[in-house]
C-alpha positions as CSV (number, residue, x, y, z in Angstrom):
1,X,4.7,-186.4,65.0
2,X,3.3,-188.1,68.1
3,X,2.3,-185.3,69.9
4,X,0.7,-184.0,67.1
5,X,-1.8,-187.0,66.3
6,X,-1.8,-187.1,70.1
7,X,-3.4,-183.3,69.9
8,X,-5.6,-184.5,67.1
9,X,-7.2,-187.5,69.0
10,X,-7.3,-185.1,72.3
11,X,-9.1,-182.8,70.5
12,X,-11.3,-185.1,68.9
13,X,-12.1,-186.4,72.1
14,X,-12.3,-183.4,73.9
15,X,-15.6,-182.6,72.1
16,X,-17.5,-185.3,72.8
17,X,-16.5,-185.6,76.9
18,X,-17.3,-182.0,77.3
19,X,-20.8,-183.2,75.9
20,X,-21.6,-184.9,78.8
21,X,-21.0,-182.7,81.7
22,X,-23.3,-180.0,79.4
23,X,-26.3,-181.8,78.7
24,X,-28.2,-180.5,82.2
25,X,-27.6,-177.1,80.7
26,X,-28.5,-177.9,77.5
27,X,-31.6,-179.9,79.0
28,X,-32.7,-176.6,80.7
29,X,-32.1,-174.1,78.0
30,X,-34.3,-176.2,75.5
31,X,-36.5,-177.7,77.9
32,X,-36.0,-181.5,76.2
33,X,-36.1,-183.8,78.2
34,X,-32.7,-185.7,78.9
35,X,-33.8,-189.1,76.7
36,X,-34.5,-186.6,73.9
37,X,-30.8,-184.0,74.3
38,X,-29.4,-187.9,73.4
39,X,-30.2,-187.3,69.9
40,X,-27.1,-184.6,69.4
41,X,-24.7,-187.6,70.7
42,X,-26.8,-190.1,67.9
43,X,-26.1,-187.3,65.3
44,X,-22.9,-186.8,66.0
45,X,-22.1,-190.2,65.6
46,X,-23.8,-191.1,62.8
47,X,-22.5,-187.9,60.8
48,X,-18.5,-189.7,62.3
49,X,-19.6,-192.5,60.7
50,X,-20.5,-191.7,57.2
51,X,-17.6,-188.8,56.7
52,X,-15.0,-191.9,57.7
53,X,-15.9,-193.9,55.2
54,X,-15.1,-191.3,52.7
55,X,-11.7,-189.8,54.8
56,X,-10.4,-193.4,55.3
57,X,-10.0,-194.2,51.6
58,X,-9.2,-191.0,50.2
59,X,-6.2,-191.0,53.0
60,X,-5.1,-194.0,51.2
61,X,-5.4,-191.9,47.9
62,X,-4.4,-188.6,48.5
63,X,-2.1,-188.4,51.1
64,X,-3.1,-189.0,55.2
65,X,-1.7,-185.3,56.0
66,X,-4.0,-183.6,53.2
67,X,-7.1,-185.2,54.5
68,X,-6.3,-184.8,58.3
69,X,-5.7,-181.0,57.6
70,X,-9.0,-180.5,56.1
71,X,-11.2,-182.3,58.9
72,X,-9.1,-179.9,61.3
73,X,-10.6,-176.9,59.3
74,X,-14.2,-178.2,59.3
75,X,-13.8,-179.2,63.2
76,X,-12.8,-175.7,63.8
77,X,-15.4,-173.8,61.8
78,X,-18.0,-176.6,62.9
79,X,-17.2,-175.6,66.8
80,X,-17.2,-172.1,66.0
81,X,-20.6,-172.6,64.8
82,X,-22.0,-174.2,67.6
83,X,-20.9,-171.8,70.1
84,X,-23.6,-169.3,68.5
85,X,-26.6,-171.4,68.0
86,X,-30.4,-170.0,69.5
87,X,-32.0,-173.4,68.8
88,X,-31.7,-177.1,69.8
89,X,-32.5,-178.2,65.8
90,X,-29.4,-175.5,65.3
91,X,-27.1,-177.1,67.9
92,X,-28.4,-180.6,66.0
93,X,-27.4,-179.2,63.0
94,X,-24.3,-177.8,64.0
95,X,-23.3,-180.9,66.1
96,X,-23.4,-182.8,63.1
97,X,-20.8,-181.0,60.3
98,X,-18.6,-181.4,63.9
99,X,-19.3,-185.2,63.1
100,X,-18.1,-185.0,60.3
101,X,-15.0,-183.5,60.8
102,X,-14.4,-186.1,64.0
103,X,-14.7,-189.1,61.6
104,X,-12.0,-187.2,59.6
105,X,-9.6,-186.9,62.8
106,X,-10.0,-190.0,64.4
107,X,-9.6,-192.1,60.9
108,X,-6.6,-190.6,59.5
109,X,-4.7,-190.3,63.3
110,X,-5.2,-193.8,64.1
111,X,-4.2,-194.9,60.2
112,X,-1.1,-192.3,60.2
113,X,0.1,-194.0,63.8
114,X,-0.5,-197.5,62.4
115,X,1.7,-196.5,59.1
116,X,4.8,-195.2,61.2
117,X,4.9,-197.8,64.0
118,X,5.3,-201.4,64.0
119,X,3.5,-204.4,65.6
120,X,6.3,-204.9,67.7
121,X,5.9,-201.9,69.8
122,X,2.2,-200.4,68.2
123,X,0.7,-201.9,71.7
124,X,2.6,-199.3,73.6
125,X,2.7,-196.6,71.1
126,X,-1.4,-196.5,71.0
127,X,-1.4,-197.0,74.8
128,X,0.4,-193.6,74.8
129,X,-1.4,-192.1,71.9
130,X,-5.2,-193.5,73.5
131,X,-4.0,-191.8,76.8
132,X,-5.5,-188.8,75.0
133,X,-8.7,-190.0,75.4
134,X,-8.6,-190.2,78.8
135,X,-6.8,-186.8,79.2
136,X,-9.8,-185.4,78.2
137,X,-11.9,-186.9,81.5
138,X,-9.3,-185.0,83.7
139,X,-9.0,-181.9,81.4
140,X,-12.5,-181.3,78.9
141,X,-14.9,-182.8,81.1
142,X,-14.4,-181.3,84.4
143,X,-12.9,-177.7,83.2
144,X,-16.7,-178.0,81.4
145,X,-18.8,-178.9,84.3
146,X,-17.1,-175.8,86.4
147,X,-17.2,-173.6,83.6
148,X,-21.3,-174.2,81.8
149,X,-22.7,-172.7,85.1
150,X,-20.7,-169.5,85.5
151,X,-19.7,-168.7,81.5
152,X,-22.8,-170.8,79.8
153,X,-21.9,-174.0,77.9
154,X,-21.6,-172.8,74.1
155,X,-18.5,-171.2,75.7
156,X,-16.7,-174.4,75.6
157,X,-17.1,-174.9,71.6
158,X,-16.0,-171.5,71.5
159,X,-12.6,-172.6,73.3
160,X,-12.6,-175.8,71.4
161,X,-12.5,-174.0,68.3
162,X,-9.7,-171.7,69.2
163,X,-7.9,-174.8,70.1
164,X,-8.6,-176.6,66.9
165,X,-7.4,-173.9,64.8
166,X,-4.1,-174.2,66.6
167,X,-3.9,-177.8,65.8
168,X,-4.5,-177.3,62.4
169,X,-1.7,-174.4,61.7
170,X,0.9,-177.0,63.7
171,X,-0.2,-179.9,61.6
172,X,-0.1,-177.9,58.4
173,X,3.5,-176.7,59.1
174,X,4.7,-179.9,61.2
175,X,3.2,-183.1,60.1
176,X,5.4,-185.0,57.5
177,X,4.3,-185.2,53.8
178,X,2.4,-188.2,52.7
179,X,2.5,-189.3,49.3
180,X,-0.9,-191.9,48.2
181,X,0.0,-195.3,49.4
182,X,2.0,-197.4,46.7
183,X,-0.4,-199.7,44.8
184,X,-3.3,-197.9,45.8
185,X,-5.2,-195.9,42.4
186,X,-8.1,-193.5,42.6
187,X,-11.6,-194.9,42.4
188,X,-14.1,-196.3,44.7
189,X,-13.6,-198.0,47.9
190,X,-14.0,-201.9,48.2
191,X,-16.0,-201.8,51.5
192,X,-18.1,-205.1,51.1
193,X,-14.7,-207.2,51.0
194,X,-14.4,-206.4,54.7
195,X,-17.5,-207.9,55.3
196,X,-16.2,-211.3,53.6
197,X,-13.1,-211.5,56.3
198,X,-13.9,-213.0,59.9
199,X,-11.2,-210.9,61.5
200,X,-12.0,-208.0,59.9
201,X,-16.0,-208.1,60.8
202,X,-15.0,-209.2,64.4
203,X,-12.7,-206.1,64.3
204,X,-15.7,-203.8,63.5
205,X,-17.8,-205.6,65.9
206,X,-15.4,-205.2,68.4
207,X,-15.1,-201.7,67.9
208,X,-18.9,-201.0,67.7
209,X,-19.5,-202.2,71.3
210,X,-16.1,-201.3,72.4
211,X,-17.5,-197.6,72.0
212,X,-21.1,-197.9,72.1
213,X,-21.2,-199.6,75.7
214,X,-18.9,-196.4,77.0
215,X,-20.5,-193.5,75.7
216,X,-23.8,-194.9,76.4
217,X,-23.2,-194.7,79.7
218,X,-21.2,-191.3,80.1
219,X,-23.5,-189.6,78.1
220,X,-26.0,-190.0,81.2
221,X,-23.7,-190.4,83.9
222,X,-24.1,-186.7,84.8
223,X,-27.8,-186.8,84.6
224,X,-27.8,-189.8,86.9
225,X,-25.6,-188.1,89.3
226,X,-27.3,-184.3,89.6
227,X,-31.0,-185.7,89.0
228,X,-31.0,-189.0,90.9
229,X,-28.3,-188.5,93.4
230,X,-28.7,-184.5,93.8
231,X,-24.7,-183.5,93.4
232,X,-24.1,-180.6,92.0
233,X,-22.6,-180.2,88.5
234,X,-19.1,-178.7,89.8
235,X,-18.6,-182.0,92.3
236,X,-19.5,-184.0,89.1
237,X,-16.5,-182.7,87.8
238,X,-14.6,-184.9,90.4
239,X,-16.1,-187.9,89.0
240,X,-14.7,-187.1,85.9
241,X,-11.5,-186.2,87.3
242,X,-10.5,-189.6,89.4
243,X,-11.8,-191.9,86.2
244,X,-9.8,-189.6,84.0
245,X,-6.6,-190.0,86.1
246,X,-6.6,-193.7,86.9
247,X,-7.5,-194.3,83.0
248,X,-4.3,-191.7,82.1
249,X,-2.5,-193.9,84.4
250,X,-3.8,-197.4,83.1
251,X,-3.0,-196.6,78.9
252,X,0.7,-196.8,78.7
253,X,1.3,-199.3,80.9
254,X,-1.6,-201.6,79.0
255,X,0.1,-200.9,76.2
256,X,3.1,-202.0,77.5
257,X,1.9,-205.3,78.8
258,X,-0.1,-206.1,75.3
259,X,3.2,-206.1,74.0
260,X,4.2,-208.6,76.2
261,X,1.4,-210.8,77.2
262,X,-0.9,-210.4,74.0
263,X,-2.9,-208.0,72.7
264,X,-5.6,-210.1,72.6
265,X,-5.5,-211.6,76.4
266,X,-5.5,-207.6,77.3
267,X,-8.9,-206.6,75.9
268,X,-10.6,-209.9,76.4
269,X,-9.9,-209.5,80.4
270,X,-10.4,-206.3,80.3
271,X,-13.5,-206.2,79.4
272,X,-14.7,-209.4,81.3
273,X,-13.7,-207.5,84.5
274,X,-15.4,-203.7,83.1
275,X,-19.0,-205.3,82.1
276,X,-20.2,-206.1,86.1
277,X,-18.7,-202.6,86.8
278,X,-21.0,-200.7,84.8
279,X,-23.8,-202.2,86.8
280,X,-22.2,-202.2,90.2
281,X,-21.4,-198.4,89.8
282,X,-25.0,-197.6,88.9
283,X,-26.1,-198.6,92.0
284,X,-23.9,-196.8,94.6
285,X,-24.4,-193.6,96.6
286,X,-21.7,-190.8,96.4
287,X,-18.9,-191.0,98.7
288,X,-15.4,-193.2,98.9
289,X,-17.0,-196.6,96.9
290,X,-18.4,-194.4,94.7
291,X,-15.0,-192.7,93.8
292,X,-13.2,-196.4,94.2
293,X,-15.8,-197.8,91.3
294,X,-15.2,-194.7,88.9
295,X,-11.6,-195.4,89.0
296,X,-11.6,-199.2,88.1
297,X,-13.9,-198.0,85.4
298,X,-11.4,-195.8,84.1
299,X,-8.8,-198.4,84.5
300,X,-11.0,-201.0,82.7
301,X,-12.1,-198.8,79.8
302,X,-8.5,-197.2,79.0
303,X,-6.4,-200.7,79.4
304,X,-8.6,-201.9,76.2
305,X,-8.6,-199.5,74.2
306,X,-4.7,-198.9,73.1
307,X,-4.5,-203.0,72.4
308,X,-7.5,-203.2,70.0
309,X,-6.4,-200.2,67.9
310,X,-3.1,-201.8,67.6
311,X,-4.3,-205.2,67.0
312,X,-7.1,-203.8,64.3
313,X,-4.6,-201.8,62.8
314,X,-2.5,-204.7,61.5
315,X,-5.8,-206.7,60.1
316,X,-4.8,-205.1,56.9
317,X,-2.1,-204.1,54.9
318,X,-0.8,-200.1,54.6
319,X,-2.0,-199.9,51.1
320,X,-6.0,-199.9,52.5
321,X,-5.0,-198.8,56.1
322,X,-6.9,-195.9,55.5
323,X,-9.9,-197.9,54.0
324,X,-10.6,-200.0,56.8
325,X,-10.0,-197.9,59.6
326,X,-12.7,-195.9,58.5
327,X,-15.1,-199.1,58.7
328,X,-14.1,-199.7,61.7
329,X,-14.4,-196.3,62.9
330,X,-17.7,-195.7,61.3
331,X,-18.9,-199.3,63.3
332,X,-17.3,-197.3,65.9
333,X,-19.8,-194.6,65.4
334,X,-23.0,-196.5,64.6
335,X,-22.4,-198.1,68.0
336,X,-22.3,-195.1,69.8
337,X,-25.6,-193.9,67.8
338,X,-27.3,-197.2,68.4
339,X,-26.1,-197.1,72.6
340,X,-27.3,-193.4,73.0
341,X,-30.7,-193.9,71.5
342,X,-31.3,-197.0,73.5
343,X,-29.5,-195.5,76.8
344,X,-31.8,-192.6,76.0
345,X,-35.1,-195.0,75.9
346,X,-33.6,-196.7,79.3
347,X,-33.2,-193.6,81.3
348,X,-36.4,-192.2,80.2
349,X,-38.0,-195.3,81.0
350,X,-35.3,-197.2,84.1
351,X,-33.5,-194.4,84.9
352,X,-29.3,-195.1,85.3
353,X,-30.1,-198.3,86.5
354,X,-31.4,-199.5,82.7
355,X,-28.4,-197.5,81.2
356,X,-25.7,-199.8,83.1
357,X,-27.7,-202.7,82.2
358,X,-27.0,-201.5,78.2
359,X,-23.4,-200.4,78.5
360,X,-23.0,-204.0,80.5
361,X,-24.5,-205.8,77.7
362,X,-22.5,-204.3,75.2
363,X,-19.4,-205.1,76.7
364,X,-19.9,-208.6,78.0
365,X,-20.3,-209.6,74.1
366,X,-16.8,-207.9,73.1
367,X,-14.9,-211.1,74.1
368,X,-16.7,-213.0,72.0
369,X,-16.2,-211.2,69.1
370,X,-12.2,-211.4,70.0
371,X,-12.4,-215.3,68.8
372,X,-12.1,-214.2,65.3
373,X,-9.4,-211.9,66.2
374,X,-5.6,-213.1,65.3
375,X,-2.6,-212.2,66.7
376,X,-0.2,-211.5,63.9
């Protein structure tokens, strides 16, 4: 079952790295500027958002296995779709019924791993699962910058699909059986009574600038590097390459020590050390300190992320699981939104440098937000 949700996250994730190796190309095929090719990452995102909020709960309702099976169908028809599209409102479009089939994948992998694993050992069983999102860096990203110039980038969703049907058939034919949870009954979701709990609101808070600060910054780390610096796209792919490694490298074993030393301690130092990185980053020229900052980066942003799944998985009981990982997830999402379209308005206006400034900002407040957050 682990490698399957593992395939599920990787493939979620897959589709939003590749993103940002692509947007040059997509830049020059549409002639939008770069601030404005941002607005496929916001709408992908917000589409994540919304869809969760319905997956999460009927997860809880129907079954996580039912629900994760269908947002594997819409991902793969949604990237079919994409591949073909003449149009940048089409590729909008089409971008965001992918959304909505993300919100599906990430929600119900993340509430299916937080059903079958305990606290105990959850730090190091998302360390290993949230290696897939790092996978990606190594794999999606740089297979996509090599690829866009020679095969054109809407062959990547074309691959992407293929690879999402095959995840679906497995999951259909592998993936246990879930029955509703026990207690749980049909009807509407009680989403406001997560707003009335401090550790669940810091959880979402954490979550929203956990992701937003990130993708914020990848999603114009490429057009920093070809426009401002002059590399060319298939020696961007290295970039993506050493963070994706050293971040691959970094997951299980942050896992491991959240187990040990606190969950909490791992994010909150993990994020005070990744904020002045972002900014330091932005301002270096290519070559060996370069490649040395992109690492710690990658170090930084994976050692967080396996602890604050497993520590917001257990805010809640199993019975709403389902229910609350979609909030977080779609806080998650709205972060992401609300970090593009500002990063968007900062490169426009401050180039990289303003991005860094954004994604610094982001994540120098995430420790805060961790004083609310309990160790159980």
């Amino acid at each position: 079952m682990a490698l399957i949700l593992f395939g599920v996250l990787f493939l979620g994730v897959s589709d939003t790295q590749l993103v940002f190796p692509l947007l040059p190309s997509i830049t020059q095929e549409f002639g939008v500027s770069p601030g404005q090719t941002g607005i496929i990452v916001t709408s992908y995102s917000l589409a994540a958002a919304v869809f969760a909020l319905f997956a999460g709960p009927l997860s809880d309702q129907l079954g996580r296995k039912k629900v994760l099976t269908g947002g594997l169908a819409l991902f793969t028809a949604a990237s079919f779709s994409t591949q073909h599209v003449t149009t940048f409102g089409a590729l909008i479009i089409a971008r965001t019924f992918t959304g909505f089939a993300a919100g599906t994948l990430s929600t119900c992998a993340l509430s299916f791993a937080g059903d079958y694993y305990s606290y105990k050992e959850r730090g190091r069983a998302m360390g290993i699962l949230t290696m897939s999102y790092f996978i990606a860096f190594v794999i999606s990203a740089p297979v996509a910058a090599l690829i866009a110039p020679r095969k054109g980038w809407q062959s990547m969703f074309g691959a992407l699909a293929a690879f999402a049907a095959g995840i679906f058939f497995i999951a259909l034919w592998k993936l246990p059986e879930t029955p509703r949870t026990a207690g749980v009954r049909l009807g509407l979701p009680s989403f406001h009574l997560h707003f009335k709990k401090p550790d669940r609101l810091a959880g979402m808070a954490a979550a929203f600038l956990t992701s937003g600060g990130l993708v914020g910054y990848l999603t114009y780390i490429s057009q920093w590097l070809t426009n401002e610096r002059g590399i060319a796209l298939n020696r961007v792919a290295l970039i993506f390459m050493i963070s994706g490694i050293a971040a691959v490298a970094a997951s299980p074993l942050s896992g491991w020590l959240a187990d040990h030393a606190g969950k909490r301690n791992v994010i909150v130092w993990t994020n005070l050390l990744l904020a002045p990185v972002f900014v330091i980053v932005a301002r270096l020229e290519w070559g060996a300190l370069l490649w040395i900052g992109i690492a710690i980066l990658g170090i930084a942003a994976s050692a967080r992320q396996g602890p604050l799944h497993a520590l917001t998985t257990e805010i809640v009981g199993s019975e709403i699981r389902g229910e609350y990982t979609a909030v977080r997830n779609a806080a998650s999402q709205i972060g992401i939104a609300l970090a593009a379209a500002i990063s968007g308005y900062a490169y426009d206006t401050y180039r990289f440098a303003g991005v860094s400034l954004v994604a610094a900002a982001f994540t120098a407040l995430i420790p805060v937000s961790c004083i609310w957050l309990r160790e159980r």
